[in-house]
C-alpha positions in Angstrom: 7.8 -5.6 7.1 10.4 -3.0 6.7 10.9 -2.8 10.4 11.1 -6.7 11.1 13.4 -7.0 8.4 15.8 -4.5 10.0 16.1 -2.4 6.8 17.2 1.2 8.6 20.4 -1.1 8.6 20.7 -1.7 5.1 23.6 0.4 3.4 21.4 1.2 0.7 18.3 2.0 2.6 18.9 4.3 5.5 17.3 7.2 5.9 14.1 5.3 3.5 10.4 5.1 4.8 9.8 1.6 5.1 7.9 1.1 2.0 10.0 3.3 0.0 13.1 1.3 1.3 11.2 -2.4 -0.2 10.7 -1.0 -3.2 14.3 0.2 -3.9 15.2 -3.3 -2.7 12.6 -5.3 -4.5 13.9 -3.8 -8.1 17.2 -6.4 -7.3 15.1 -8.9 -6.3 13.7 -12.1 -7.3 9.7 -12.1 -6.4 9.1 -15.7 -6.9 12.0 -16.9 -5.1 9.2 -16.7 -2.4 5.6 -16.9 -2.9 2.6 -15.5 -0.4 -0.2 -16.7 -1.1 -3.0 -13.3 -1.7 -5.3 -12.7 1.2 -9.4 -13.3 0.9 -9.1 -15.1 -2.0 -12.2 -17.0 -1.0 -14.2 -13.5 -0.1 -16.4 -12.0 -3.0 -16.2 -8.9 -1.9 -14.1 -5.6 -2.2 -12.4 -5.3 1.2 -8.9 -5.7 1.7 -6.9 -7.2 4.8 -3.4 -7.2 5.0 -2.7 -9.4 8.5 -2.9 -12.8 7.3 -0.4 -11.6 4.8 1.8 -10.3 7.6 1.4 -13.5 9.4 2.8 -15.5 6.5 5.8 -13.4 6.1 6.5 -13.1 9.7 7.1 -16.6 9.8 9.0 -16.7 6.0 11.7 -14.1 7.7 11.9 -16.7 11.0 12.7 -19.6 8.7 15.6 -17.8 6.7 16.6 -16.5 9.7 17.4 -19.9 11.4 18.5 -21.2 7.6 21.2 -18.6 7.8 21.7 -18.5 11.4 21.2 -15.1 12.7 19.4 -13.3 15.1 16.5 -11.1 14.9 17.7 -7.9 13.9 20.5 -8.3 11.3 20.2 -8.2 7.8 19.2 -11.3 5.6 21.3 -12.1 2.6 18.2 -13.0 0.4 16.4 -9.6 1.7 15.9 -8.2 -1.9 14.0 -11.4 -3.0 11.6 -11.1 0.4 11.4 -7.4 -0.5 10.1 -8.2 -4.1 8.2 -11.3 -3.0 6.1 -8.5 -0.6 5.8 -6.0 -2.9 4.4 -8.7 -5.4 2.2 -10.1 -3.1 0.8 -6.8 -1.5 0.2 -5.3 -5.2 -1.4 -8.3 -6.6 -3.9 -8.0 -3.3 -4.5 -4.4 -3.7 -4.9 -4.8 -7.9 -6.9 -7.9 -7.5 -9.2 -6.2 -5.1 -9.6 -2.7 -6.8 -10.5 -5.2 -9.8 -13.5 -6.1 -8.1 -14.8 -2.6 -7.2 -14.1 -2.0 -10.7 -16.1 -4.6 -12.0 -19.1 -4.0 -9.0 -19.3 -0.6 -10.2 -19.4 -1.4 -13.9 -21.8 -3.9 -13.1 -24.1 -1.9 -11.3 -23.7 0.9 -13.2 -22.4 3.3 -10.6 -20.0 4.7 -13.0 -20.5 6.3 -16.4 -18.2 3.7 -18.4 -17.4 7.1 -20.4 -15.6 8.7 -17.8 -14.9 6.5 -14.9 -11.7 6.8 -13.2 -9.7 5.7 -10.8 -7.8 7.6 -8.6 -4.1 6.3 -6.7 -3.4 8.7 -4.1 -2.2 8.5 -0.4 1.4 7.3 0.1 0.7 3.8 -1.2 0.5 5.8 -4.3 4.4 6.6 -4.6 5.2 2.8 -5.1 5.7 2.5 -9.1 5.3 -1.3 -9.3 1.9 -0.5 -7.6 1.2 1.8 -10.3 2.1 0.2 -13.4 -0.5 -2.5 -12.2 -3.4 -0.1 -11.2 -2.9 1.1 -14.4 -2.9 -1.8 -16.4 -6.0 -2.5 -14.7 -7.2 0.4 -15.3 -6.6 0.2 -19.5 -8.1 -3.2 -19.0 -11.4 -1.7 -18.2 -11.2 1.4 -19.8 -11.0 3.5 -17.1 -8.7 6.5 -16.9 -5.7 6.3 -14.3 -4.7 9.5 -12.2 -1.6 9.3 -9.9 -0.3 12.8 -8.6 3.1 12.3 -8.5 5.4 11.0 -6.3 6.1 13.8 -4.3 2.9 14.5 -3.7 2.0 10.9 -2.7 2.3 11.7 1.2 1.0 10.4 4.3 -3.2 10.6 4.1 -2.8 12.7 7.4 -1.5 15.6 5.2 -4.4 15.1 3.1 -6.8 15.1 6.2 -5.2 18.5 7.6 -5.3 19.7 3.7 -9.0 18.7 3.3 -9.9 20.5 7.0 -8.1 23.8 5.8 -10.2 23.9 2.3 -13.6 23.2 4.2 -12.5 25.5 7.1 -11.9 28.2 4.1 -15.1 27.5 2.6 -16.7 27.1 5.9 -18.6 23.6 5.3 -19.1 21.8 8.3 -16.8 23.3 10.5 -17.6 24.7 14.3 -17.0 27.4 15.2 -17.2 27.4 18.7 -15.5 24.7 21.5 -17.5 25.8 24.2 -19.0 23.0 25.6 -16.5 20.0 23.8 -15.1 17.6 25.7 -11.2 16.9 25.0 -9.8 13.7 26.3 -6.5 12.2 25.5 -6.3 8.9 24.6 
């Protein structure tokens, strides 16, 4: 969304991740100025899906583009209101959906109600409109909340690498020897 909105070209965002970049914008902005309907609200399950979402503001950022007559590319003046309309929409998914594990688990008793927890990590995790609701979610239920903070809220390929190093340093699961592995580029 970042990208199709053009937001490296925003005075106030460059040098911003995308998502970092919508949040700073969606503080300004109005989030029911537009409305996205949540994805899977008819699924009673736990997944998430985030393209029928993109779909719908795809075509949102077309229309205001020919209301205001521009091209693809430049800047929107109502871009803080789509930015908070996004972030709205993609929290309420992600909340409304970790709800659901929440209550499956409690349910089911896969939890000990005494201790459960939920865990926001990953770089979805830096995003502090996302985490005021995951925690309110998580007082709802009585669960504890645990965000690391935002700095350490990075890409999940950091925590990949980090997770390979600790197992390669306890040696769990790790080979030891490439003879006979096929490399292939992709």
């Amino acid at each position: 969304v970042a990208r199709r909105l053009s937001l490296r070209k925003h005075p106030e965002c460059q040098g911003m991740a995308g998502g970092k970049a919508i949040e700073h914008l969606a503080q300004a902005g109005n989030p029911q100025h537009l409305r996205f309907a949540l994805p899977l609200q008819r699924q009673r399950n736990c997944a998430f899906s985030f393209s029928g979402l993109q779909t719908l503001v795809n075509k949102a950022i077309l229309e205001k583009e020919k209301e205001e007559g521009i091209e693809e590319g430049e800047l929107l003046s109502c871009v803080g209101d789509l930015a908070a309309a996004v972030q709205h929409a993609v929290a309420g998914h992600i909340v409304q959906r970790t709800c659901r594990a929440m209550l499956f688990c409690i349910k089911n008793g896969i939890l000990a109600p005494e201790n459960a927890t939920l865990v926001v990590s990953g770089g979805v995790a830096s995003n502090q409109y996302l985490r005021k609701g995951l925690q309110a979610l998580a007082d709802a239920n009585g669960f504890a909340c645990l965000c690391p903070p935002p700095r350490l809220c990075t890409d999940n390929g950091v925590m990949v690498a980090w997770n390979g190093m600790e197992r390669l340093q306890a040696g769990l699961g790790v080979l030891h020897s490439t003879e006979g592995v096929r490399y292939e580029p992709r």
